[in-house]
C-alpha positions in Angstrom: 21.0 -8.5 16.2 18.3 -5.6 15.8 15.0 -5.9 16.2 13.6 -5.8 12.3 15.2 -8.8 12.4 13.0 -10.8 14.6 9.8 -8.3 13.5 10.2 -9.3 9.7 10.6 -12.7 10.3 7.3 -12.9 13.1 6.1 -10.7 10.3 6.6 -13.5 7.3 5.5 -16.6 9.6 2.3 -15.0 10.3 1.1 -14.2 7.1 2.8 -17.9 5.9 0.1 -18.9 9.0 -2.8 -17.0 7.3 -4.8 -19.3 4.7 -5.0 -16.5 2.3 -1.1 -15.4 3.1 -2.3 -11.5 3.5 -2.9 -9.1 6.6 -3.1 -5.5 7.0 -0.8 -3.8 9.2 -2.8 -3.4 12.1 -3.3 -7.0 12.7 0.1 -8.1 11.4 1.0 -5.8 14.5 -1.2 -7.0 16.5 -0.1 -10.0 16.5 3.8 -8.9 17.1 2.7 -6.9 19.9 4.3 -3.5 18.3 2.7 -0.4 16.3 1.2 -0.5 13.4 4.1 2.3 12.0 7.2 0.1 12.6 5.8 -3.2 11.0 5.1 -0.6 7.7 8.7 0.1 7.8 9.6 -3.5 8.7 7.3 -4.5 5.6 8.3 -1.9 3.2 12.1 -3.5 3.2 10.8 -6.9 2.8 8.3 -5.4 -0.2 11.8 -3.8 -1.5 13.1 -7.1 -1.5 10.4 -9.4 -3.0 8.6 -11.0 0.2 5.5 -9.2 0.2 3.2 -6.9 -2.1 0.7 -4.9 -1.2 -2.9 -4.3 -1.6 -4.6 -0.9 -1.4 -8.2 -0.4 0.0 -10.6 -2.5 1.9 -9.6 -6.1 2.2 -5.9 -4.8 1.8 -2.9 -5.4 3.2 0.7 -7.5 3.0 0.6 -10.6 1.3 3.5 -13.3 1.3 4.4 -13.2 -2.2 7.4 -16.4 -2.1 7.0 -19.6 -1.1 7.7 -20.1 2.8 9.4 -23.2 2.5 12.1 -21.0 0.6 12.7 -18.4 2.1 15.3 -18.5 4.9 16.7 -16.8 7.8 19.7 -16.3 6.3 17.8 -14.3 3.6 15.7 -12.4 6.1 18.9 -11.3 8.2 20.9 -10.7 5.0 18.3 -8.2 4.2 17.4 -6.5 7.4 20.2 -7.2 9.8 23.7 -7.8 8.4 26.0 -6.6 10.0 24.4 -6.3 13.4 26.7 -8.8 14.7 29.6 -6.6 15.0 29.6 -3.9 17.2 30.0 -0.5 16.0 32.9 0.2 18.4 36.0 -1.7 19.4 38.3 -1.1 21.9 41.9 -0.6 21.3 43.8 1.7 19.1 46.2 0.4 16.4 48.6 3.8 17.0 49.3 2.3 21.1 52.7 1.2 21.8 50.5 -2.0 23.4 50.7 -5.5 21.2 47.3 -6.0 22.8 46.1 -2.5 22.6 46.8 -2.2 18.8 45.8 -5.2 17.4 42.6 -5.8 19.6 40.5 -4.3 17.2 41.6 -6.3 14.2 41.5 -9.2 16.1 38.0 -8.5 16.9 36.7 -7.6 14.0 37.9 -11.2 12.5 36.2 -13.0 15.4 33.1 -10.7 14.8 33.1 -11.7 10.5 33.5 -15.5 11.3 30.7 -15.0 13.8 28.5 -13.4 11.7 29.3 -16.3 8.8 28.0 -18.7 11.3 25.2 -17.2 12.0 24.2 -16.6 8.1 25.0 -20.4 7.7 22.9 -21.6 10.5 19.7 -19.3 9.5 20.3 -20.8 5.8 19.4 -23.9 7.0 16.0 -22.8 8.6 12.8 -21.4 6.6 9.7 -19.7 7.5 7.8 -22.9 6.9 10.4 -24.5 9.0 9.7 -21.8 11.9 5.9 -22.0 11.4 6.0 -25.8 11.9 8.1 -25.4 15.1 5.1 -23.0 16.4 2.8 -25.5 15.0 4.3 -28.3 17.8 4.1 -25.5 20.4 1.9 -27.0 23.6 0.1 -24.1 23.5 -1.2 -24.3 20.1 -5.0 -25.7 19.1 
């Protein structure tokens, strides 16, 4: 799992948070605890993929541009982290004389896909709003 992941999905919740759904970058990353650059290129895949839009000049910034009670995990990590699951290296070598060494990559990469299926189904079944509400129940929260 990378880290736009979890940045673009703190990213949508806040802004679903915000009464008027926008925020410039600074406070957007603010409010991540990370820099102002990274959230613009955490922001300007979900603006490639229809989240947010942007406004230029004073008063400007992201705005949530779909409803948060659509918008799902599984859309968020289809669009910034699939894939991530499966590590970019295996071990093994399907040339070794080894039954275990040969096929241990093959193996792995199944168990790695059926992961990663799992994972998309389960973060289908949660939404921004669903996440916001969660924080909303925090013990912490006014």
């Amino acid at each position: 799992m990378n880290s736009e992941f979890t940045i673009a999905v703190h990213s949508l919740v806040y802004l679903a948070y915000l009464p008027e759904r926008m925020a410039p970058s600074e406070a957007i990353a603010d409010n991540v605890s990370t820099n102002p650059a990274r959230i613009r290129k955490v922001m300007s895949c979900l603006k490639r993929g229809g989240y947010v839009d942007t406004r230029e000049g004073a008063g400007g910034g992201y705005r949530l541009t779909l409803d948060p009670a659509v918008v799902t995990l599984a859309d968020i990590y289809r669009l910034m982290a699939q894939g991530s699951v499966i590590p970019s290296w295996c071990s093994g070598d399907p040339d070794m004389d080894c039954v275990v060494g040969s096929n241990m990559r093959e193996v792995m990469d199944g168990i790695f896909c059926r992961a990663e299926k799992q994972l998309e189904n389960y973060f289908g079944g949660i939404t921004i709003a669903g996440v916001l509400g969660q924080i909303k129940e925090c013990k912490q929260c006014p």
